[in-house]
C-alpha positions as CSV (number, residue, x, y, z in Angstrom):
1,X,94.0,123.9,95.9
2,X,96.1,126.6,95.0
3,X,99.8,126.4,96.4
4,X,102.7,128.9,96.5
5,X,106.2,128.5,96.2
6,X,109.3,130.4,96.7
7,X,112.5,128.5,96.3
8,X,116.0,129.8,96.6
9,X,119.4,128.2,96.4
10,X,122.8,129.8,97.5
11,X,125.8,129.1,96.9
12,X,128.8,130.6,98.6
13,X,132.2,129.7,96.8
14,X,135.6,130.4,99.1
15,X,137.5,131.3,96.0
16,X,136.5,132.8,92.4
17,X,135.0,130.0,90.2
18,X,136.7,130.1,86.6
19,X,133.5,128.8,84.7
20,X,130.4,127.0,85.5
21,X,127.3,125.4,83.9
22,X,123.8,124.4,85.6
23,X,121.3,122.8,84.6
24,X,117.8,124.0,86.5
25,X,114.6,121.5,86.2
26,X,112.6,124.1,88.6
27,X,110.1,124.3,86.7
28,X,106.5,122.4,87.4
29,X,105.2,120.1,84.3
30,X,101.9,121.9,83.2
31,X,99.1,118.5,82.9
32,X,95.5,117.6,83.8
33,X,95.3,118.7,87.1
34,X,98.3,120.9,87.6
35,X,98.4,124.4,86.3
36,X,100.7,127.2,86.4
37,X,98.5,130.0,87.4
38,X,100.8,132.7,87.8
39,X,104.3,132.8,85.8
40,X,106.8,130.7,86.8
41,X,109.6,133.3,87.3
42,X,113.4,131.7,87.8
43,X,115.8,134.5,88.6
44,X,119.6,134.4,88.4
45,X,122.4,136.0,90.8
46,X,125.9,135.4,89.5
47,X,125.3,134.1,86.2
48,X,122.9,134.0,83.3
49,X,120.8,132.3,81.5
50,X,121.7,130.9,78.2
51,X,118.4,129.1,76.9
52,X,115.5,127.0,78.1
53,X,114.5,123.9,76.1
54,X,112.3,120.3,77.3
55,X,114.2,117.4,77.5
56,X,113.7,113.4,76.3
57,X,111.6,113.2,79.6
58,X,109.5,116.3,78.8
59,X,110.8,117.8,82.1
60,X,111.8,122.1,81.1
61,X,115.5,122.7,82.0
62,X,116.9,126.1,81.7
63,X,120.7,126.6,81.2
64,X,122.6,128.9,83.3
65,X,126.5,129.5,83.0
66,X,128.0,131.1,86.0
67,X,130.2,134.4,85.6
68,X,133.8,133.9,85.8
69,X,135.2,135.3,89.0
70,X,132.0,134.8,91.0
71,X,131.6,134.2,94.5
72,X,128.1,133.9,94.8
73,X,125.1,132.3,93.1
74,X,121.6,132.8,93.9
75,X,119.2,130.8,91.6
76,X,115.9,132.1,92.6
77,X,112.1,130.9,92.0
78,X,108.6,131.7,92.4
79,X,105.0,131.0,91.3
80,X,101.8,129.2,92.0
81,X,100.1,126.5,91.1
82,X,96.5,125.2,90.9
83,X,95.9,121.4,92.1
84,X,92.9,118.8,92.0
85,X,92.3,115.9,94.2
86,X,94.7,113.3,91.9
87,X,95.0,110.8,94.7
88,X,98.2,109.4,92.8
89,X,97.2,108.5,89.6
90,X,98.5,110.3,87.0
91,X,97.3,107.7,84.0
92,X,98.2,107.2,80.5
93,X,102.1,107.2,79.0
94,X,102.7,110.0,77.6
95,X,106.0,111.8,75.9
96,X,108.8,110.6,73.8
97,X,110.1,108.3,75.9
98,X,108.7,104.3,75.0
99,X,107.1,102.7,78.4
100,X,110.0,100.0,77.9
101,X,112.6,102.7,78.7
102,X,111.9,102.7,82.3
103,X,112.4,98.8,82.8
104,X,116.2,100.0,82.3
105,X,118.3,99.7,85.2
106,X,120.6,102.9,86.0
107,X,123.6,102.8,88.3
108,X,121.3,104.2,90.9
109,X,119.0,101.9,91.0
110,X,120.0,98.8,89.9
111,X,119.1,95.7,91.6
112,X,121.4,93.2,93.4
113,X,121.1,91.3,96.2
114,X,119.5,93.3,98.6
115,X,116.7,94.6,96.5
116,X,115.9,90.7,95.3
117,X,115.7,90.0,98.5
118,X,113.3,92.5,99.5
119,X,111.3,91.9,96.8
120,X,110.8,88.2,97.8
121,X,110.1,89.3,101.6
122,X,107.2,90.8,99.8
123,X,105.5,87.4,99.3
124,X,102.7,86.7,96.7
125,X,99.6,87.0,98.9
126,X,97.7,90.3,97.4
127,X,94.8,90.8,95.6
128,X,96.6,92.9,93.0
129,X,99.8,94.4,92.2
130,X,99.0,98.2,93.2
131,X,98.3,96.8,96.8
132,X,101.5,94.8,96.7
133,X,103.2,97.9,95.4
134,X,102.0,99.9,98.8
135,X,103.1,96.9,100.5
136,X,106.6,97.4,98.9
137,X,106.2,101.0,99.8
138,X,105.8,100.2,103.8
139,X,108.4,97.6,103.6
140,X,110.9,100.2,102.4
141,X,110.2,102.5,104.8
142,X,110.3,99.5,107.8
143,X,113.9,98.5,106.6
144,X,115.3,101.9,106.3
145,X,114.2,104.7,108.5
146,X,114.2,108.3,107.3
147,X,117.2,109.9,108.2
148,X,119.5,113.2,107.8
149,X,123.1,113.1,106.5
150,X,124.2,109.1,105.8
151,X,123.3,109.3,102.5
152,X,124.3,111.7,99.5
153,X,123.2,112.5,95.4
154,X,125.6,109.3,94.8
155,X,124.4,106.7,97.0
156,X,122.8,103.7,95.0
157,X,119.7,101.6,96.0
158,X,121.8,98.7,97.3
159,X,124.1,101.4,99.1
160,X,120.9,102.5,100.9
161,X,119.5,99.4,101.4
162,X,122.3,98.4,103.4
163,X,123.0,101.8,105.4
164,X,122.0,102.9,108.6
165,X,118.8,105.3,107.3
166,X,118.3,107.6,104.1
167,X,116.3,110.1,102.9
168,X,113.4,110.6,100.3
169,X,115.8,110.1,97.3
170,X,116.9,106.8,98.5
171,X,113.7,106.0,99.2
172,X,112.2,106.5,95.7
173,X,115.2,104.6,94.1
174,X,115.0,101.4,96.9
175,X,111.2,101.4,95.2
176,X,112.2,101.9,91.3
177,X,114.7,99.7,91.4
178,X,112.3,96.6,93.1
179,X,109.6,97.4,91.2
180,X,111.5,97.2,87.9
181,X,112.5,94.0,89.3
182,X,109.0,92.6,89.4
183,X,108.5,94.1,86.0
184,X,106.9,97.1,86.4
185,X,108.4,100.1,84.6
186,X,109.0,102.9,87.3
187,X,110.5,106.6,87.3
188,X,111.9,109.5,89.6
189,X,109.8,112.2,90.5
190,X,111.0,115.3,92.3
191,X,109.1,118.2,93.2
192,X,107.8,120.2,96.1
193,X,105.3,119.3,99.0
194,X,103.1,121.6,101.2
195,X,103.8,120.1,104.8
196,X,100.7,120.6,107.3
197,X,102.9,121.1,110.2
198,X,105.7,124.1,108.5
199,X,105.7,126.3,105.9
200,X,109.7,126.5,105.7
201,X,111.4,123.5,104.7
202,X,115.3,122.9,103.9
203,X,115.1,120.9,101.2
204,X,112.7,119.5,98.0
205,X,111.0,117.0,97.7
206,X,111.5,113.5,95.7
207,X,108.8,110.3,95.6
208,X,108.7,107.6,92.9
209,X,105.7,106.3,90.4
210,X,105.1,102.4,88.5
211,X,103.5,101.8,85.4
212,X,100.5,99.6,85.8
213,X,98.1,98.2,82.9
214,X,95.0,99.4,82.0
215,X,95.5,102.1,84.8
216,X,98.7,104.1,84.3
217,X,101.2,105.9,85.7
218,X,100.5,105.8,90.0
219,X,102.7,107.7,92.2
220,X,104.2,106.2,96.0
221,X,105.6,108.5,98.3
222,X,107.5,105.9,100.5
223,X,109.0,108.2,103.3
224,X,105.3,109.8,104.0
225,X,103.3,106.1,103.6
226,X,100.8,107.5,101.1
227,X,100.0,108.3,97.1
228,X,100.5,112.0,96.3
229,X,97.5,114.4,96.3
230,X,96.9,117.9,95.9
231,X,99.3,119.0,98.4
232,X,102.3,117.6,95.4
233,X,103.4,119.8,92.8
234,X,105.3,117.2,90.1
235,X,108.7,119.2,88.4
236,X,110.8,116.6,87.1
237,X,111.0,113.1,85.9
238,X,113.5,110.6,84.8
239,X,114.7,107.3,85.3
240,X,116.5,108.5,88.4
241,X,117.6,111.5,90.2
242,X,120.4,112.6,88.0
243,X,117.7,113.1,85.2
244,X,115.2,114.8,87.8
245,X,117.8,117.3,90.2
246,X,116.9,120.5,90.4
247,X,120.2,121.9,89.8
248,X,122.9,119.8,88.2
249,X,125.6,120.9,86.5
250,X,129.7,121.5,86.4
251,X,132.4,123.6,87.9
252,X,135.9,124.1,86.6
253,X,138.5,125.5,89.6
254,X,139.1,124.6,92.6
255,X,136.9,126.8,95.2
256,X,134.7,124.8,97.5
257,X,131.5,125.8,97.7
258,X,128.6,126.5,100.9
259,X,125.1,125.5,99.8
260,X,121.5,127.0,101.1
261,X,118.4,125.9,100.3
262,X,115.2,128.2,101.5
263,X,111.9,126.7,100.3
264,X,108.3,127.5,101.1
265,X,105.5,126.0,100.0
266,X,102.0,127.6,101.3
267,X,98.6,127.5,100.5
């Protein structure tokens, strides 16, 4: 399956920004399976780019400082991408980071007592640990409904956890942060998703994946109920969020700013 994507973000500032930095993860990891097939072209409004390098997680960032005096930046990105029928699995470690590194709790998804105890509500009855790990996966989503605007980039797992609903991001690090608990190393993925029912979409999208033996890296997609397929396109890794956001970065002054995300993702 071939998919296209066009992805803008916009920010409005209501004064002149003195300097800012961004860091962009936008663009998708090339691997078995996943090819760029056109150029992946990242445009900038309001700023420029300073260079592009791949981090410790393999994931490309490109590093954009904003103009000074700007009110306005539009970071802007396009391109299209071949997919194969993956069903989840996306095998072997690979990269510079050891497979220990993502046994490493992160203020984001560290474990306390809410996690624990949804990891023993799990029980021991399963014939292996991928199904238990899709049995976490339904849990998670049972316990904490998908839901708009009580949640932020900060919240932690145990925040989550104990909250009123969340959204994909919390989802992923509810499941990291158990699975790491029952000793499975487990990362962040974010990245974009072709939706049967829209084309247009507000947002990106984020899932999680665990480390199992003799089979590898499997990805869980906790707010949807399934293992990615060819309707995913993988961007970024890391051990949570902050090392997978599409746009991170820092702002000196003290204008407030208005963001817009447009995003489509078509076949």
């Amino acid at each position: 399956m071939r998919l296209r994507v066009k992805h803008t973000t916009h920010y409005n500032f209501d004064g002149h920004v003195a300097y800012a930095l961004q860091q962009l993860r936008l663009t998708p990891k090339e691997r078995p399976g996943q090819q760029l097939i056109h150029d992946w072209t990242v445009e900038i409004e309001g700023g420029a780019q300073q260079l592009h390098y791949t981090d410790h997680h393999g994931n490309g960032v490109d590093l954009v400082s904003v103009h000074s005096g700007t009110r306005e930046l539009a970071i802007r990105c396009t391109g299209e991408v071949e997919l194969v029928t993956w069903d989840g699995v996306i095998g072997a470690h690979r990269g510079a980071m050891p497979l220990w590194t993502f046994l490493r709790p992160t203020p984001l998804t560290r474990a306390g007592r809410g996690v624990r105890a949804l990891t023993a509500a799990l029980g021991r009855d399963y014939a292996s640990d991928i199904e238990r790990a899709h049995a976490l996966s339904a849990l998670i989503i049972d316990r904490l409904a998908y839901r708009i605007g009580v949640t932020d980039a900060e919240t932690t797992a145990e925040q989550a956890l104990g909250g009123e609903g969340g959204v994909c991001q919390d989802h992923a690090h509810i499941f990291i942060a158990a699975m790491r608990h029952l000793g499975h190393p487990a990362r962040y993925v974010s990245g974009y998703l072709m939706m049967n029912d829209r084309t247009h979409q507000d947002a990106t999208h984020a899932w999680a994946e665990a480390y199992f033996e003799h089979i590898g890296w499997i990805g869980f997609d906790v707010s949807n109920g399934h293992s990615p397929d060819q309707r995913y396109i993988r961007v970024a890794t890391g051990l949570d969020y902050r090392d997978a956001a599409p746009v991170r970065g820092m702002r000196y002054g003290a204008a407030q700013e208005n963001l817009v995300v447009q995003l489509q993702v078509q076949q």
